[in-house]
C-alpha positions as a printed NumPy array, in Angstrom:
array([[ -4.823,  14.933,  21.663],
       [ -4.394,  12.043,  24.002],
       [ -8.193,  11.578,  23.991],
       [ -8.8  ,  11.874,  20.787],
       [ -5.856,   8.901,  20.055],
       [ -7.332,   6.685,  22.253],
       [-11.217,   7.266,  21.079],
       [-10.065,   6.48 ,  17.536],
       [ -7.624,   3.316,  18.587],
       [-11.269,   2.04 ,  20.515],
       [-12.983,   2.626,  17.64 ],
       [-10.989,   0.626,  15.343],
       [-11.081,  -2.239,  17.216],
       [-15.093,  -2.997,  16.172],
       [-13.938,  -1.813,  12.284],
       [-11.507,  -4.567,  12.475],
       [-13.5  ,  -7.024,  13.847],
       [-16.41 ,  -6.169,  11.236],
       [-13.541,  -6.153,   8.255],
       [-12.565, -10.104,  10.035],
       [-15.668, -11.483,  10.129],
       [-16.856, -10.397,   6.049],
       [-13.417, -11.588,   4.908],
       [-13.122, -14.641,   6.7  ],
       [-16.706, -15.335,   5.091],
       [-16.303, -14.381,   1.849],
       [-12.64 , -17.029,   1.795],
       [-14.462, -20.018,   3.356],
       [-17.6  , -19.772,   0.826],
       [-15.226, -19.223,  -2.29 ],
       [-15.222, -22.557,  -4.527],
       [-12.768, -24.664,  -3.509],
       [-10.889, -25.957,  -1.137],
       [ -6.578, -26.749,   0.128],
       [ -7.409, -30.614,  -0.416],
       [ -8.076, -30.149,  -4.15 ],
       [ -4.227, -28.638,  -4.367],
       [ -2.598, -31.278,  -1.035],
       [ -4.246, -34.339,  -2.501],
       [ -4.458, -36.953,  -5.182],
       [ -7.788, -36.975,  -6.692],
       [ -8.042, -40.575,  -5.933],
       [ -7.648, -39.879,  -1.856],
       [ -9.978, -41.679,  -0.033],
       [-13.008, -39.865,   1.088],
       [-12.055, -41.27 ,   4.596],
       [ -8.396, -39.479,   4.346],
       [ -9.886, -36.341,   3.221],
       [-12.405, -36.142,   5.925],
       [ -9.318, -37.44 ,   7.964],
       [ -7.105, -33.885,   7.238],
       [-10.141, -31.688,   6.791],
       [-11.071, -32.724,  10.904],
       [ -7.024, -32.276,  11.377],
       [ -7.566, -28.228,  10.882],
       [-11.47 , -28.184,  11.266],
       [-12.014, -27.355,   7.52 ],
       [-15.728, -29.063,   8.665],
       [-16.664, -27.486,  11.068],
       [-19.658, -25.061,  10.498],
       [-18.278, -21.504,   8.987],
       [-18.993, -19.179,  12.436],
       [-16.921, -22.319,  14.327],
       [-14.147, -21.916,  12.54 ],
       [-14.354, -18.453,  12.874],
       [-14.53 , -18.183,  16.674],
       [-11.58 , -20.668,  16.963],
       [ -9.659, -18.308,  14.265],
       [-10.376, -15.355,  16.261],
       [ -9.114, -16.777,  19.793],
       [ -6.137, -17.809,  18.356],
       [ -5.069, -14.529,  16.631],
       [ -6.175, -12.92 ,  19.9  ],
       [ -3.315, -14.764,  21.4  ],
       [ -0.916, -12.939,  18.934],
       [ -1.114, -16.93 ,  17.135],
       [ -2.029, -16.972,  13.413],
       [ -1.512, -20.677,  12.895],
       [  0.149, -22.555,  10.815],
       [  0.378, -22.491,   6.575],
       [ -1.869, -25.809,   5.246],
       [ -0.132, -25.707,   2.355],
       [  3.724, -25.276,   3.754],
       [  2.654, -27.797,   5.872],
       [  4.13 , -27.241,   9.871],
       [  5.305, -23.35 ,   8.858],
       [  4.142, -21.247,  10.924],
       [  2.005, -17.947,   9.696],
       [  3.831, -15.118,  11.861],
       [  7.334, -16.505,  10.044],
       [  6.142, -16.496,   6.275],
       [  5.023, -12.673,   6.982],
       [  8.15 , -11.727,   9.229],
       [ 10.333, -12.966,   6.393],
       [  8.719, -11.037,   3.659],
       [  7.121,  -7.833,   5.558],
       [ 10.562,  -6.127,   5.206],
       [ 10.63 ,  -6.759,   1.583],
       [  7.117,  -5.065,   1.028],
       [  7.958,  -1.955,   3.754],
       [ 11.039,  -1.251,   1.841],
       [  9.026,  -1.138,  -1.488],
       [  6.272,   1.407,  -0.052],
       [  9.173,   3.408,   1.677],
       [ 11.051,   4.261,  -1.691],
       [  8.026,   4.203,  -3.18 ],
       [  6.479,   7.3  ,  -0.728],
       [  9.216,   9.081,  -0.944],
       [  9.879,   9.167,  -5.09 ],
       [  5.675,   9.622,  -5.553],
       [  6.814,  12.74 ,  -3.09 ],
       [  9.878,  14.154,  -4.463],
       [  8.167,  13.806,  -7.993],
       [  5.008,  15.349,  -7.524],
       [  4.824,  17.151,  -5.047],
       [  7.743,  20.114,  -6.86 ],
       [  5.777,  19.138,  -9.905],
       [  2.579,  20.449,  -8.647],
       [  3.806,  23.66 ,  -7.119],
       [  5.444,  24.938, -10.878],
       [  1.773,  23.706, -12.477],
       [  0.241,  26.223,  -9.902],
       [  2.933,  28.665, -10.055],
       [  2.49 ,  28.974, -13.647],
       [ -1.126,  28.665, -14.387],
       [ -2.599,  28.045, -18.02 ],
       [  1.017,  27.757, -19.527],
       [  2.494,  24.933, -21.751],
       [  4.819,  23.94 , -18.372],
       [  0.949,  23.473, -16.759],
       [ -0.483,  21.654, -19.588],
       [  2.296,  19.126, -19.771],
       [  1.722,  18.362, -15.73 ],
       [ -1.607,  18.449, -15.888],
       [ -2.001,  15.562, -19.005],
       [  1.053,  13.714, -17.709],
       [ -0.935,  13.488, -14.34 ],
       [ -4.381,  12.181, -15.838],
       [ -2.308,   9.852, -18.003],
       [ -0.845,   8.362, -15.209],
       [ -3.776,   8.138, -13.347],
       [ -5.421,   5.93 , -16.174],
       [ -3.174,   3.733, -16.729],
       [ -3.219,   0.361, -14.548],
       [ -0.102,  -0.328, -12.823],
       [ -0.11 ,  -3.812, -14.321],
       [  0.265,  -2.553, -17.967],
       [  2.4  ,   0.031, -17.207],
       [  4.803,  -2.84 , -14.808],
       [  4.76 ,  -4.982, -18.371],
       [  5.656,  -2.081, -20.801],
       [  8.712,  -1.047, -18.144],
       [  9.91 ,  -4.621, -18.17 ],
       [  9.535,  -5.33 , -21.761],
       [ 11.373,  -2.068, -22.71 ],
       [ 14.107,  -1.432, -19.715],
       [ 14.296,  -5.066, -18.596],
       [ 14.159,  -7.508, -21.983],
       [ 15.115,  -4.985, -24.624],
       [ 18.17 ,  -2.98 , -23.103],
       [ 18.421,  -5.224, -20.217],
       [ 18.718,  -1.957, -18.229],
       [ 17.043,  -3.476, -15.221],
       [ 16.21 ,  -6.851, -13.368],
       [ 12.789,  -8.176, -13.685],
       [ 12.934,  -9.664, -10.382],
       [ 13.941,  -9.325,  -6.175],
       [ 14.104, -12.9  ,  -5.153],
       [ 18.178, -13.139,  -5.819],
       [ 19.17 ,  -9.716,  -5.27 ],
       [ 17.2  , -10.268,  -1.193],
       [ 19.152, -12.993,  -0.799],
       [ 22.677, -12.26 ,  -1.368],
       [ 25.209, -10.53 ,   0.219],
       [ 23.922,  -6.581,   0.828],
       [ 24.591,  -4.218,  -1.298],
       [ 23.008,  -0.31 ,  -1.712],
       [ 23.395,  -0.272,  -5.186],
       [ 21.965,  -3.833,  -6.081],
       [ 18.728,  -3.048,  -4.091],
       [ 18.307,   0.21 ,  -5.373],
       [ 19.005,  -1.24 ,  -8.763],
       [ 15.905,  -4.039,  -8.445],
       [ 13.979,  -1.237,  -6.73 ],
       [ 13.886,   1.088,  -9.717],
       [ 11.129,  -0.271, -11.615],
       [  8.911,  -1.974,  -8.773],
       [  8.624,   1.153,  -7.166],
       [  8.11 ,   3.793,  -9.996],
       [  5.418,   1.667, -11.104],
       [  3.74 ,   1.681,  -7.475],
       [  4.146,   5.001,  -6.971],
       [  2.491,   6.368, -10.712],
       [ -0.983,   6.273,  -9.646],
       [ -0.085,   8.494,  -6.488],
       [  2.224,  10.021,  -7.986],
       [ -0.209,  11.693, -10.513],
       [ -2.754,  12.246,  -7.981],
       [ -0.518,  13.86 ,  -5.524],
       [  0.335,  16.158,  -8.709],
       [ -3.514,  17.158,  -9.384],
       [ -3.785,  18.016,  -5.421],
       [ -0.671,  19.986,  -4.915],
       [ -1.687,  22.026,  -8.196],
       [ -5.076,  22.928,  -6.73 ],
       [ -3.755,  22.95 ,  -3.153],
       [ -1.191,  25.575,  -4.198],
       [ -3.206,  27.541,  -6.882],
       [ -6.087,  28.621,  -3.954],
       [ -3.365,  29.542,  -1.847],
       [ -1.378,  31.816,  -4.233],
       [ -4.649,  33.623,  -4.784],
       [ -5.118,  34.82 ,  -1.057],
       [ -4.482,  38.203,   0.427],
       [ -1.537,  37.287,   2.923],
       [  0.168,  36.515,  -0.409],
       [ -0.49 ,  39.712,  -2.52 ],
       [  0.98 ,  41.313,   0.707],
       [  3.717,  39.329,   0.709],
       [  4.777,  40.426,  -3.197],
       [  3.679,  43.883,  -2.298],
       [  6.799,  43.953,   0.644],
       [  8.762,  43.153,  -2.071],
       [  9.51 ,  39.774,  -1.795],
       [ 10.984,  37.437,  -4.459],
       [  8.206,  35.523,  -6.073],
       [ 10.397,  32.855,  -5.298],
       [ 10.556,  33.185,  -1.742],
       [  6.376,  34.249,  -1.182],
       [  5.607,  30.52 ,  -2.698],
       [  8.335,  28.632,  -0.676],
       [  7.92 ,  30.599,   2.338],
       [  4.226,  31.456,   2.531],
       [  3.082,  29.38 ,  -0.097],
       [  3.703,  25.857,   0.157],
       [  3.775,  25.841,   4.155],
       [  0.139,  26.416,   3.887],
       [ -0.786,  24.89 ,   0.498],
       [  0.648,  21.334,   1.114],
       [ -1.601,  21.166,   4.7  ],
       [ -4.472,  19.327,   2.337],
       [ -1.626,  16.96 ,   0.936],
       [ -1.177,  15.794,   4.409],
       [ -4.601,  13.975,   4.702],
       [ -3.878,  12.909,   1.786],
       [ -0.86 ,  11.279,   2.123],
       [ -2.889,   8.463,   4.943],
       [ -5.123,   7.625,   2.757],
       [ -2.281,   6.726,   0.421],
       [ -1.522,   3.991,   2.584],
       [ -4.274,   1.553,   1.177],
       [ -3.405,   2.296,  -2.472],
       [  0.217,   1.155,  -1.69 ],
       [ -0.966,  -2.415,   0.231],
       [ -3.566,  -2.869,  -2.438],
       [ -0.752,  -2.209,  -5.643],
       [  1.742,  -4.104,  -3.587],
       [ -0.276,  -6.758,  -4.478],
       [  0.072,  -6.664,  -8.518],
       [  3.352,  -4.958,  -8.756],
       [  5.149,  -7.711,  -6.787],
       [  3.626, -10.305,  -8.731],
       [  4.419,  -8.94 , -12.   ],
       [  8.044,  -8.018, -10.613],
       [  8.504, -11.496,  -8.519],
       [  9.586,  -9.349,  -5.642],
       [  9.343, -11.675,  -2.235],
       [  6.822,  -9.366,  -0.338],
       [  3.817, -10.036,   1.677],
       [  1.757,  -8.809,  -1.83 ],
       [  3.177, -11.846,  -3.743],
       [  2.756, -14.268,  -0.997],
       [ -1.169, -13.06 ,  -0.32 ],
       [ -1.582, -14.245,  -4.318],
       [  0.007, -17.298,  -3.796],
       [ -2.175, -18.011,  -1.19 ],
       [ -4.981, -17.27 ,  -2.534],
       [ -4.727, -19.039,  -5.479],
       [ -3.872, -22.365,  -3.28 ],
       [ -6.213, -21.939,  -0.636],
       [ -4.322, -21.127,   2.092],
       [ -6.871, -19.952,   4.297],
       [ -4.619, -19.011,   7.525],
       [ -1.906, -16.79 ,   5.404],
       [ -4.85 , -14.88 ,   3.75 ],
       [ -6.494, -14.133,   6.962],
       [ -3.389, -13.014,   8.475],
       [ -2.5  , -10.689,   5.657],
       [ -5.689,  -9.508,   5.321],
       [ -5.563,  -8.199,   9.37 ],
       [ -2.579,  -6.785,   9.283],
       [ -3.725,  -4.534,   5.584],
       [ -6.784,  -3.535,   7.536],
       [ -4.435,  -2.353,  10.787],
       [ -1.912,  -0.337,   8.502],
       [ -4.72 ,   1.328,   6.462],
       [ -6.452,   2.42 ,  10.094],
       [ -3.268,   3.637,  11.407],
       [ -2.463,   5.425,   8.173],
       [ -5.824,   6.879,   8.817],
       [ -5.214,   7.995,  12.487],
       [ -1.147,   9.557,  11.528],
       [ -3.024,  11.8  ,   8.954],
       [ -5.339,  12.598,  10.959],
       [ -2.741,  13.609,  14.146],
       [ -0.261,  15.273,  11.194],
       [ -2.958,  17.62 ,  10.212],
       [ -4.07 ,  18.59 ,  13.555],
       [ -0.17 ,  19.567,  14.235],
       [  0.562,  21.286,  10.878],
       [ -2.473,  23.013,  11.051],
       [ -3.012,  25.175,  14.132],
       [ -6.86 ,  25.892,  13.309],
       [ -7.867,  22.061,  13.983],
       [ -8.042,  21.083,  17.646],
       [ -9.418,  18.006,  18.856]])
């Protein structure tokens, strides 16, 4: 197992590299540039060419990368050009907690929800309680997190004024349990739909091929409480898939991080890569960007560990 950690840590290191090199060129040839957002259209060209040598914004597009590269090397991401003298590593230390917290409750009510969900759909095949899951799964898969984030605020937010619309106040006051959880509510059921659906589908067929094996007819045939043959036999072997699963996840959470904290103004990593974007901030986005592509390989590597221990057929 040791091995087989340390073959897939080496191997990520080249992925990452490859993942640097295409983002960092596709940001430096996108239209645009920080000085059209820093400066007064009427700058000199000799002040412009004055800040753009200040952070080598000039230099050819393989220099800057090379000079990026040694730098975040060093565990040094630079410094914001827009939030002039900030340092990188600080604007994503103050807001990575905000964004782990979301994909925590997040996980954990897409898992909760569908998983118990999925196991009734299979446990009562071709019924209305199965036709409800299955429809309420596929709608949730098609609708975009953005509409849906809109429709919840619009209804529970603006209408019955149920629920805040945003985290920025809430993070910065005094703590309090049921304040969080209360701006959490709709951020988080609105990143977790689109999981939460698919995680539904999977568990269903997951646990529907498992309730039709033999070690399960033998199991009813000893006289066990249907009951007890799904929880006990069942769903220790039918959720194994979910486990994989459940990795790739990972990517889908970073990547709707991104709208749903926008829409919801919550003070994550996801809002502040948009911000950046929009204003050019070449340094945050490359930073972000890194750390996404390191949590979506280790999400990778923990599934792939998990189902090697829940599954005693896999070895590696």
């Amino acid at each position: 197992m040791l091995t087989y950690i340390v073959r897939r840590t080496l191997m990520a290191i080249p992925l990452l590299l490859g993942i640097t090199i295409i983002s960092f060129a596709i940001i430096r040839l996108a239209p645009g540039d920080p000085t059209t957002l820093l400066m007064d259209p009427t700058i000199s060209p000799a002040d412009k060419a004055k800040f753009m040598e200040k952070y080598g914004l000039n230099d050819p597009v393989h220099v800057q990368y090379l000079k990026w590269l040694g730098s975040m090397v060093q565990g040094d991401f630079g410094t914001s050009l827009i939030r002039k003298g900030v340092p990188v590593s600080e604007m994503i230390m103050n807001r990575l907690p905000n964004t782990l917290l979301l994909m925590v409750v997040s996980t954990v009510l897409a898992l909760i929800i569908a998983i118990p969900f999925g196991i009734i759909s299979a446990a009562r095949p071709y019924t209305k309680v199965d036709y409800t899951v299955s429809v309420t799964s596929f709608l949730g898969l098609a609708t975009p997190n953005f509409w849906l984030g809109l429709i919840l605020i619009m209804v529970f937010a603006v209408q019955l004024n149920w629920f805040p619309t945003g985290g920025t106040s809430t993070l910065n006051a005094e703590f309090s349990i049921w304040d969080r959880i209360h701006h959490l509510m709709l951020p988080a059921f609105v990143l977790a739909s689109a999981d939460m659906a698919g995680l539904t589908r999977y568990s269903r067929s997951s646990m529907f091929d498992v309730l039709k094996q033999d070690y399960m007819r033998t199991a009813r045939a000893k006289g066990f409480k249907e009951s007890k043959v799904i929880i006990k036999h069942g769903v220790r072997n039918g959720l194994i898939p979910i486990i994989t699963i459940f990795g790739l996840m990972i990517p889908s959470f970073i990547g709707g991080a991104v709208v749903v904290e926008k829409i919801f103004s919550w003070p994550g990593i996801g809002l502040l890569f948009i911000d950046s974007a929009f204003q050019r901030d070449y340094p945050v986005i490359m930073a972000l960007t890194v750390i996404s592509a390191v949590f979506v390989v280790i999400g990778n590597l923990i599934a792939d560990i998990l189902y090697a221990i829940f599954d005693p057929r896999i070895e590696y």
